[in-house]
OpenMM code with the backbone's topology and positions (N, CA, C; nanometers):
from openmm import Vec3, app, unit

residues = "UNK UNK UNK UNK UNK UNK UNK UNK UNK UNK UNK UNK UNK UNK UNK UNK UNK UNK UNK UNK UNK UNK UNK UNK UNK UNK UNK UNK UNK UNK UNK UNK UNK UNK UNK UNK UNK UNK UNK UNK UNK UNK UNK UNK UNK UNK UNK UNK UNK UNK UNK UNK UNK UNK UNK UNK UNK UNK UNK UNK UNK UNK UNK UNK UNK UNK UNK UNK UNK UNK UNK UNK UNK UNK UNK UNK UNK UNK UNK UNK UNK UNK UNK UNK UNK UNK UNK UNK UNK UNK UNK UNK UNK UNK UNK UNK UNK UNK UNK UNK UNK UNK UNK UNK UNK UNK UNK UNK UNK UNK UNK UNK UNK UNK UNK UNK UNK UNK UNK UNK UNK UNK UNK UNK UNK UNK UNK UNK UNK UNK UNK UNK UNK UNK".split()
positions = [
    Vec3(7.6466, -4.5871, -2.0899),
    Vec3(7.6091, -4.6378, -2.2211),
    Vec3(7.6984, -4.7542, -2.2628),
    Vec3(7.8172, -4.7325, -2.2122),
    Vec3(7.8928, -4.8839, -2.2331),
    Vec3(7.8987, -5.0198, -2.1974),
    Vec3(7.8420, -4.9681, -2.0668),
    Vec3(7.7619, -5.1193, -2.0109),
    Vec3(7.6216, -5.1466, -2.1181),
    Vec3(7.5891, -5.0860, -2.1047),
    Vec3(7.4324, -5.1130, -2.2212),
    Vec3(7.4964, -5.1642, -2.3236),
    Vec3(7.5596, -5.0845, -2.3597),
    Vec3(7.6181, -5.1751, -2.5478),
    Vec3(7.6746, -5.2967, -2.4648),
    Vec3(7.7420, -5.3350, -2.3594),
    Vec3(7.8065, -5.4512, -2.3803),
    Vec3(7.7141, -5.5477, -2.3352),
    Vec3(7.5965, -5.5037, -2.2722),
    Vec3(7.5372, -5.6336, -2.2131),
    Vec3(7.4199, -5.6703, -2.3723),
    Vec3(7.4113, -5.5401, -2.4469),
    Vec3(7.3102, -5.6504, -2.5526),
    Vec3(7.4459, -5.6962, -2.6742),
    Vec3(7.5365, -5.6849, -2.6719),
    Vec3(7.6638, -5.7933, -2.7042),
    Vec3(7.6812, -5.9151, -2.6673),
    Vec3(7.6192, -5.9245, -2.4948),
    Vec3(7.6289, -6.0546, -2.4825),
    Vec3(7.4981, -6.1275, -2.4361),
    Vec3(7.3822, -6.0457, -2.4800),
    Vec3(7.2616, -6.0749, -2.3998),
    Vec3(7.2082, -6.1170, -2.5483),
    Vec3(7.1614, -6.2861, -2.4995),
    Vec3(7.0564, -6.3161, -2.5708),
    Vec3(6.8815, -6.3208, -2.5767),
    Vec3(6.8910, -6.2274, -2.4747),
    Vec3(6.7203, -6.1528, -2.4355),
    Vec3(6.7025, -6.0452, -2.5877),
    Vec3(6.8499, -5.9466, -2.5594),
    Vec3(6.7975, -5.7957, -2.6719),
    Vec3(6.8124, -5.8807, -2.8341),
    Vec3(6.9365, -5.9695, -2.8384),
    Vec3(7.0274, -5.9992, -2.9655),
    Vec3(7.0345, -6.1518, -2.9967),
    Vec3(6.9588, -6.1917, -3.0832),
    Vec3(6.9522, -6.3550, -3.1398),
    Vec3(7.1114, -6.3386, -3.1757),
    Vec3(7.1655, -6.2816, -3.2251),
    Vec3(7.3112, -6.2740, -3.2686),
    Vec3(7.4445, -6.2108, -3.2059),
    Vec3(7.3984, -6.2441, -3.0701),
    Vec3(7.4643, -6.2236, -2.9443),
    Vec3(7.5880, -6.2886, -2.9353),
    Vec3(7.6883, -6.2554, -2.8646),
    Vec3(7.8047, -6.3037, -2.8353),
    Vec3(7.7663, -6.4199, -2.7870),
    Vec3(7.6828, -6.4489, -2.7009),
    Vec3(7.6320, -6.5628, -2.6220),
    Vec3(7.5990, -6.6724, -2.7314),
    Vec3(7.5190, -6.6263, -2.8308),
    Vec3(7.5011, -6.7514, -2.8992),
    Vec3(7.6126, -6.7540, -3.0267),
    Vec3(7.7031, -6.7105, -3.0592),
    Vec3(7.7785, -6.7386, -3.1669),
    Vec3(7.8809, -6.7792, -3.0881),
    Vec3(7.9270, -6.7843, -2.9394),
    Vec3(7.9877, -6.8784, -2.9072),
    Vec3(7.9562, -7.0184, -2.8525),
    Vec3(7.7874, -7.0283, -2.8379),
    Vec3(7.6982, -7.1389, -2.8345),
    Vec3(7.6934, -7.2042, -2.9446),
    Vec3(7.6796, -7.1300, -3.0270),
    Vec3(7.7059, -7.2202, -3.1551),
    Vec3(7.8445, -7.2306, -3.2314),
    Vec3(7.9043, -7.2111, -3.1403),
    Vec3(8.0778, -7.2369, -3.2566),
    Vec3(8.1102, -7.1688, -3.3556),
    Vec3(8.0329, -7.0452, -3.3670),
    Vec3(8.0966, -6.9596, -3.4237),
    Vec3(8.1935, -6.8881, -3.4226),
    Vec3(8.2392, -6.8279, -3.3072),
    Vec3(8.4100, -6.7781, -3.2539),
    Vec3(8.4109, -6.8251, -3.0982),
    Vec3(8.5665, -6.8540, -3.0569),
    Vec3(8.5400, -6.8664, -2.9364),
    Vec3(8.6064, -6.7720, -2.8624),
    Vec3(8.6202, -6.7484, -2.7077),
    Vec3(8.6514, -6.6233, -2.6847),
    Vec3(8.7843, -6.5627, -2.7433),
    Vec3(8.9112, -6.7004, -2.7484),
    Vec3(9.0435, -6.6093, -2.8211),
    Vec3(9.0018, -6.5746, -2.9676),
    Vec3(8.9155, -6.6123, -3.0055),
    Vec3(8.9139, -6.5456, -3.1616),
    Vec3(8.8426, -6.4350, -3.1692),
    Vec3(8.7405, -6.4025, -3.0927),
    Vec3(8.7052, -6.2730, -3.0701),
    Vec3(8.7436, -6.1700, -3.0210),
    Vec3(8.8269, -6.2226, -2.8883),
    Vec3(8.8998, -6.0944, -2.8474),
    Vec3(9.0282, -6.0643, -2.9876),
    Vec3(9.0305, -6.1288, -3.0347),
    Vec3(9.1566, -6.1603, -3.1386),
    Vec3(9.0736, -6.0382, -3.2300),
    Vec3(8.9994, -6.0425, -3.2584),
    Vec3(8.9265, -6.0067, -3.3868),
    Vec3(8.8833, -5.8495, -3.3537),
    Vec3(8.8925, -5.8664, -3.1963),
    Vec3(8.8602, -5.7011, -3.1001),
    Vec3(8.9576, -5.6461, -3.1228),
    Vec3(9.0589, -5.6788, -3.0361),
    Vec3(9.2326, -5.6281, -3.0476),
    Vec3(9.2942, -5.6096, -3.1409),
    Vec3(9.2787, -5.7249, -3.2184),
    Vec3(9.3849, -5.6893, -3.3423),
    Vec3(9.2659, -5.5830, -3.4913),
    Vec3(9.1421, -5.5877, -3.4957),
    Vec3(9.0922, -5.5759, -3.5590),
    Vec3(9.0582, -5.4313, -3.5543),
    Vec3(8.8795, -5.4411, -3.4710),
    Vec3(8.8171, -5.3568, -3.4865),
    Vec3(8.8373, -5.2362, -3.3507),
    Vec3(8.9097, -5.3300, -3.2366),
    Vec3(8.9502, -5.2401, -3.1363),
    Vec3(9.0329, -5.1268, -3.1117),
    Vec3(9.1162, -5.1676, -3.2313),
    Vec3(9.2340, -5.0127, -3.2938),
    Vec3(9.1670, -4.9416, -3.3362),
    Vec3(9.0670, -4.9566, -3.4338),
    Vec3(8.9948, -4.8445, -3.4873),
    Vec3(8.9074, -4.7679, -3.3713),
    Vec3(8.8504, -4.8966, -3.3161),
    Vec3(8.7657, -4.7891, -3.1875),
    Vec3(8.8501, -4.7182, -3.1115),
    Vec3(8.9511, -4.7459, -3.0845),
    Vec3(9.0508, -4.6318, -2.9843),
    Vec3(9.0922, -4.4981, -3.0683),
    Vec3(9.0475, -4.4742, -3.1709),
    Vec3(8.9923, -4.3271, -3.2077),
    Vec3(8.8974, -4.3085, -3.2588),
    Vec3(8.8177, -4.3982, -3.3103),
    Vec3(8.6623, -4.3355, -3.3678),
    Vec3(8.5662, -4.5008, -3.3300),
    Vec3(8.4303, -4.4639, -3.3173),
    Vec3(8.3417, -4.5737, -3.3367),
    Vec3(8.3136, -4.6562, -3.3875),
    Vec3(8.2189, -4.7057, -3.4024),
    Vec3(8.1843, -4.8172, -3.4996),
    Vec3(8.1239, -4.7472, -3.6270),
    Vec3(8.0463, -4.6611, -3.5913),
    Vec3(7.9606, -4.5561, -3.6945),
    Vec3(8.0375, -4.4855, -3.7907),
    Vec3(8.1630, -4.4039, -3.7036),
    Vec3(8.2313, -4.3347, -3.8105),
    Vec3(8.3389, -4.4119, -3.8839),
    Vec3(8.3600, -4.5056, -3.8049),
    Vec3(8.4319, -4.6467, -3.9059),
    Vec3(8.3314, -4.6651, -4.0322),
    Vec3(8.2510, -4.6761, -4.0446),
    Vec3(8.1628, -4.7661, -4.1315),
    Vec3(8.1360, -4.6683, -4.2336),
    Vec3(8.1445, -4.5167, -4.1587),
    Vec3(8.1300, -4.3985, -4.2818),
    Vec3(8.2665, -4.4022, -4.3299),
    Vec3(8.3768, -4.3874, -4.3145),
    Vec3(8.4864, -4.3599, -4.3457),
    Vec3(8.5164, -4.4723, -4.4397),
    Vec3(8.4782, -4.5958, -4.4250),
    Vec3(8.5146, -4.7175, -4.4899),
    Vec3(8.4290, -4.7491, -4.6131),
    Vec3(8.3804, -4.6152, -4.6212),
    Vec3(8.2967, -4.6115, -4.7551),
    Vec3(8.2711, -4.4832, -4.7926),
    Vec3(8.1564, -4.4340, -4.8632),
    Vec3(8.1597, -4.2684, -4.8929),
    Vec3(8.0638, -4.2608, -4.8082),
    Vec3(8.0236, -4.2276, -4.7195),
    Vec3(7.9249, -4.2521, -4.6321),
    Vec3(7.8613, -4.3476, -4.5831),
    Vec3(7.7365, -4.2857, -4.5125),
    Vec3(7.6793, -4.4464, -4.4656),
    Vec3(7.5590, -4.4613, -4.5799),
    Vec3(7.5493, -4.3973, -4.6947),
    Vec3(7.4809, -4.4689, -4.8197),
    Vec3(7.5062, -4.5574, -4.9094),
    Vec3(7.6501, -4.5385, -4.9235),
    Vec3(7.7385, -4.5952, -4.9792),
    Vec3(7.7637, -4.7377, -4.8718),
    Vec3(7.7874, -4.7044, -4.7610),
    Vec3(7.8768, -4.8671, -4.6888),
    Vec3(7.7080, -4.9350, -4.6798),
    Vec3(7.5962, -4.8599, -4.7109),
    Vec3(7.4071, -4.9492, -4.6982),
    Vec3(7.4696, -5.0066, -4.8130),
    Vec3(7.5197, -4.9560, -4.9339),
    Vec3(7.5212, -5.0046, -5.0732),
    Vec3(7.5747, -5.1658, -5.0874),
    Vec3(7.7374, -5.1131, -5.0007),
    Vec3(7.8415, -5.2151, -5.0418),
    Vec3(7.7995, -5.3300, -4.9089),
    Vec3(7.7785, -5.2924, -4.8589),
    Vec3(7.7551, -5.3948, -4.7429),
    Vec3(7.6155, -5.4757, -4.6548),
    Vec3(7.4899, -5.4289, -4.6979),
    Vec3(7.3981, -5.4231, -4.6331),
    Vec3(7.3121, -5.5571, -4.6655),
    Vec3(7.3803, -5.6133, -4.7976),
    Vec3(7.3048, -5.7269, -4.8290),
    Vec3(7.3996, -5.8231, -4.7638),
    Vec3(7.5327, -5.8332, -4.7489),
    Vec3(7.6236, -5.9166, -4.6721),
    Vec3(7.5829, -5.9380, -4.5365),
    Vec3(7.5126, -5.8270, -4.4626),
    Vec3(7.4877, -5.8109, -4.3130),
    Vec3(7.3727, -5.8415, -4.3352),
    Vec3(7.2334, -5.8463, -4.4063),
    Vec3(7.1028, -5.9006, -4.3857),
    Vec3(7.1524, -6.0692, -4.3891),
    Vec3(7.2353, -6.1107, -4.4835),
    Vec3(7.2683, -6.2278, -4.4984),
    Vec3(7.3345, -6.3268, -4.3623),
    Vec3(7.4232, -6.2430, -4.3025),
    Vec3(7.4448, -6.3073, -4.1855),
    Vec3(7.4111, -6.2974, -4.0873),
    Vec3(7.2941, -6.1975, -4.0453),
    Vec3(7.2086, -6.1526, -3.9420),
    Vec3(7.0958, -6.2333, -3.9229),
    Vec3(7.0679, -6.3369, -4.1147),
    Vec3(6.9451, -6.3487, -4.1196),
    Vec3(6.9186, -6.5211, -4.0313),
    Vec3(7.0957, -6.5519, -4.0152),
    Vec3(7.1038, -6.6727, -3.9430),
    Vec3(7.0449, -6.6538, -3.8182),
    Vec3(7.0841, -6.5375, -3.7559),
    Vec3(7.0286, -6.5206, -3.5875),
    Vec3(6.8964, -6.4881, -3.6062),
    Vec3(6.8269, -6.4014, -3.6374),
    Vec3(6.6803, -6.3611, -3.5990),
    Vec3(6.6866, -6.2951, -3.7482),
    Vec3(6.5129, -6.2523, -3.7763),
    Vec3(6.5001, -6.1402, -3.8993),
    Vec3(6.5636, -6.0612, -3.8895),
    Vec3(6.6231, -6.0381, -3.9929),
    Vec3(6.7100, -5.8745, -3.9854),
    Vec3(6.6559, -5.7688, -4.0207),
    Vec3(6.7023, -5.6802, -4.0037),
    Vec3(6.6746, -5.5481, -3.9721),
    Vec3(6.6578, -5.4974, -4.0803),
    Vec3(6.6346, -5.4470, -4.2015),
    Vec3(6.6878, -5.3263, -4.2794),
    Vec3(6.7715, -5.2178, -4.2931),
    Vec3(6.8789, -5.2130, -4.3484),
    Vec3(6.9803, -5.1514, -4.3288),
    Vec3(6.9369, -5.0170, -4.4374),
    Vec3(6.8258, -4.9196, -4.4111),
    Vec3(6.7666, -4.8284, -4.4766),
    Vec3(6.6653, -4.7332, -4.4232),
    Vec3(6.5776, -4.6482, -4.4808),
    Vec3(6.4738, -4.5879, -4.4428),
    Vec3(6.5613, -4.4530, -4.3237),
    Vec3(6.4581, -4.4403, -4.2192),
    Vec3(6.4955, -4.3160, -4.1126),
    Vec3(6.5718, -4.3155, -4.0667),
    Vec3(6.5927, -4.4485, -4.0235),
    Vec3(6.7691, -4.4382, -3.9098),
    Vec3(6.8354, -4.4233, -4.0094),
    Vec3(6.8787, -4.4741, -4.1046),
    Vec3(6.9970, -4.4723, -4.2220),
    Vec3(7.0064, -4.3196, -4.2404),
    Vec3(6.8935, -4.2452, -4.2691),
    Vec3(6.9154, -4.1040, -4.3146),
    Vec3(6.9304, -3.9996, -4.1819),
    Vec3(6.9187, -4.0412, -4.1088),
    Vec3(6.9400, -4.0088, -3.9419),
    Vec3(7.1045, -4.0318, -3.9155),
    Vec3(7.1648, -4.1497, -3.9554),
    Vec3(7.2989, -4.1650, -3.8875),
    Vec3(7.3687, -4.0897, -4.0148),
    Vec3(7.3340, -4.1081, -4.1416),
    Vec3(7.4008, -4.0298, -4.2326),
    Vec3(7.4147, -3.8852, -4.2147),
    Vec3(7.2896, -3.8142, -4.1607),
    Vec3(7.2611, -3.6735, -4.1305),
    Vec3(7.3821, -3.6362, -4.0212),
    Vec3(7.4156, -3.6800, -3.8978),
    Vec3(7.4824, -3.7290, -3.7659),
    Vec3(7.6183, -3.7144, -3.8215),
    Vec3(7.6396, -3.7929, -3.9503),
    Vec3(7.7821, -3.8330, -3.9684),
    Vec3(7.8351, -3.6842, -4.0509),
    Vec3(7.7470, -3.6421, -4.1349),
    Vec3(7.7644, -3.5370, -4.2332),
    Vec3(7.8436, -3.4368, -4.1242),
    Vec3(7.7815, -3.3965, -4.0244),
    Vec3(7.7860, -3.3255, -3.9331),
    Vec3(7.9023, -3.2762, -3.8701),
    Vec3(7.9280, -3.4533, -3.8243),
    Vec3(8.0998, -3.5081, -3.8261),
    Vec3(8.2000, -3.4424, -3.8437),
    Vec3(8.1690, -3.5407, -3.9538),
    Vec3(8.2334, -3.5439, -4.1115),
    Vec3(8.1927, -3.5110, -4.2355),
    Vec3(8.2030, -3.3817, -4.2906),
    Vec3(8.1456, -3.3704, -4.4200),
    Vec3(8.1964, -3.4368, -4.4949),
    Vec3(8.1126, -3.4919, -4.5967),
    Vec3(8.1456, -3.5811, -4.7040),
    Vec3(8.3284, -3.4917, -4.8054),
    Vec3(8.2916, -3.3814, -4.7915),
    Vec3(8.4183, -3.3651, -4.8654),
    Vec3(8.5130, -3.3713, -4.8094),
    Vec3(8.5461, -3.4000, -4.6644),
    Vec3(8.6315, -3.4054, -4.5474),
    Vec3(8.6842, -3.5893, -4.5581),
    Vec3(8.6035, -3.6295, -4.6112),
    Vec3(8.5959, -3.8043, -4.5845),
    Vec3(8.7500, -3.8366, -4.6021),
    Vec3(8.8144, -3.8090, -4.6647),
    Vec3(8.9889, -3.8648, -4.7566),
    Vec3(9.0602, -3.8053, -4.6260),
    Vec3(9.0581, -3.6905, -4.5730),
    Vec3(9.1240, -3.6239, -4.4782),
    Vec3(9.1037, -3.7224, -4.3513),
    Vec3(8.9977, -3.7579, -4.3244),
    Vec3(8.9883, -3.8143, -4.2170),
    Vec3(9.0415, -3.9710, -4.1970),
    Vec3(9.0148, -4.0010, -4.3198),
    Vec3(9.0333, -4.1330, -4.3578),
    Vec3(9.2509, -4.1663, -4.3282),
    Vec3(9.2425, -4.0364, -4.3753),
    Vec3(9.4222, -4.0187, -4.3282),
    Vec3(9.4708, -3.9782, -4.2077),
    Vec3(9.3679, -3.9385, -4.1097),
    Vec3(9.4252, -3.9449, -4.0337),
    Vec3(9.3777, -4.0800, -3.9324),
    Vec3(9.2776, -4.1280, -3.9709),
    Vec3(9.2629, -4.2359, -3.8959),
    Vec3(9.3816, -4.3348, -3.9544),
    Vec3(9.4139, -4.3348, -4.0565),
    Vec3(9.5325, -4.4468, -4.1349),
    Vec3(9.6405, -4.4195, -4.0332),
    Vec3(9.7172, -4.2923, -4.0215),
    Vec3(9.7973, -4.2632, -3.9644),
    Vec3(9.7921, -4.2595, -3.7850),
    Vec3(9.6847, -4.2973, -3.7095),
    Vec3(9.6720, -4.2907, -3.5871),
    Vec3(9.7095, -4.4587, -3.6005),
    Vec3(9.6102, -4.5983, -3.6839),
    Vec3(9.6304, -4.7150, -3.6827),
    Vec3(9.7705, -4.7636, -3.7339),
    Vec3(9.8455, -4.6811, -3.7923),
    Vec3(9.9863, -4.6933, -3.7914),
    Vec3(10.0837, -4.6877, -3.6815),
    Vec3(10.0756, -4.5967, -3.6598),
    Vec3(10.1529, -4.5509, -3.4947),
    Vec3(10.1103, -4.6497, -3.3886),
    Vec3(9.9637, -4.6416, -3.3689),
    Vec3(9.9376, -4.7834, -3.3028),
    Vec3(9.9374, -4.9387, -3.2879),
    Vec3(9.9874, -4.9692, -3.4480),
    Vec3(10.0399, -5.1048, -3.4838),
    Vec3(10.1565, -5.0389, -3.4715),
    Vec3(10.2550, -4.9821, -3.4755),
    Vec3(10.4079, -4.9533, -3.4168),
    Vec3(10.4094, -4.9345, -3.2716),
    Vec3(10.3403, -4.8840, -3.1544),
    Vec3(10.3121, -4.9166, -3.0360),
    Vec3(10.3017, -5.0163, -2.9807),
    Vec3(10.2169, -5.1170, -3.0233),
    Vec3(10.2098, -5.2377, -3.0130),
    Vec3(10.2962, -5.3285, -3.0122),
    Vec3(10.3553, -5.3207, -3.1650),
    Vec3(10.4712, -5.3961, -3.1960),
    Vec3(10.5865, -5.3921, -3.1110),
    Vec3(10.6044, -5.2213, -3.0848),
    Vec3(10.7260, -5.2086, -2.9866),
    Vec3(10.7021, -5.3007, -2.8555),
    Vec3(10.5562, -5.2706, -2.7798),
    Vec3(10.5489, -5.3513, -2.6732),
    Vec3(10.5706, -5.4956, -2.6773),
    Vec3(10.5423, -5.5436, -2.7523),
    Vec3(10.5274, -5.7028, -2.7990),
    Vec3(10.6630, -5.7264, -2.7758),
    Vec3(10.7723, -5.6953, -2.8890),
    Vec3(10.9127, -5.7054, -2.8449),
    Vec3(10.9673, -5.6920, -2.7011),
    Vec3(10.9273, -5.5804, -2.6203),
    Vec3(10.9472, -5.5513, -2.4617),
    Vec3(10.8868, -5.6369, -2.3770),
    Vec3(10.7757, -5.7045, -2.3949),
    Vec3(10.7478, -5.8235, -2.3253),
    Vec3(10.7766, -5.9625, -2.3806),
    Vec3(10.8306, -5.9233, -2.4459),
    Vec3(10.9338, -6.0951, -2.5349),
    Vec3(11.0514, -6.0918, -2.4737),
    Vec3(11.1394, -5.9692, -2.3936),
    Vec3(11.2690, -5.9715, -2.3902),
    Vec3(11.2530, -5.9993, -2.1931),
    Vec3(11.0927, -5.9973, -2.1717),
    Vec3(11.1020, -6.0226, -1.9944),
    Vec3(11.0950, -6.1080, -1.9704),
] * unit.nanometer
topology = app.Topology()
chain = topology.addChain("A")
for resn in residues:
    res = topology.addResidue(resn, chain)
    for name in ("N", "CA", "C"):
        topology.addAtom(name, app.Element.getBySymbol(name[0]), res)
């Protein structure tokens, strides 16, 4: 499944808003993306997904449709029509996440993901220094 996610990441057959074309069009180039992987969203994935990121980073995934969904039709709507960020799948990945994560669990989790991306920006950091001193 990880090859699949990565090839419609960079396949502009599945994704008008493909890695392929936002570096065709000058939108990031590869150091700013891997930049944006690594330093960003790639810590978070080295303990949870993209999905339970997006629940956690809001009160669910009704809440992150709320706060975020017109921002993402907006910049999606540059590559191809966008999607709707609503209807069955929405109440499908929310159902999925509940499951998870119960909504009254959300603060708990949210702390321990804080506290895993801590330790791991102190991991890091330590290494950074250890390959500065070779």
């Amino acid at each position: 499944m990880a090859s699949v996610m990565k090839a419609i990441l960079f396949s502009e057959k599945y994704n008008r808003g493909s890695l392929f074309y936002c570096f065709q069009d000058g939108i990031i180039d590869v150091e700013g993306l891997d930049k944006v992987m690594s330093a960003g969203l790639g810590r978070r994935y080295a303990f949870i997904g993209p999905i339970e990121t997006a629940y956690l980073n809001a009160d669910g995934m009704y809440s992150y449709s709320e706060r975020y969904a017109t921002i993402f039709e907006g910049v999606t709507a540059t590559f191809r029509e966008p999607d709707k960020f609503d209807g069955p799948v929405l109440d499908q990945i929310q159902s999925e996440m509940e499951q998870l994560v119960p909504m009254d669990t959300l603060q708990a989790r949210r702390n321990w993901r804080d506290k895993r991306l801590a330790a791991l920006a102190q991991l890091q950091k330590r290494m950074d220094i250890e390959d500065e001193k070779k």
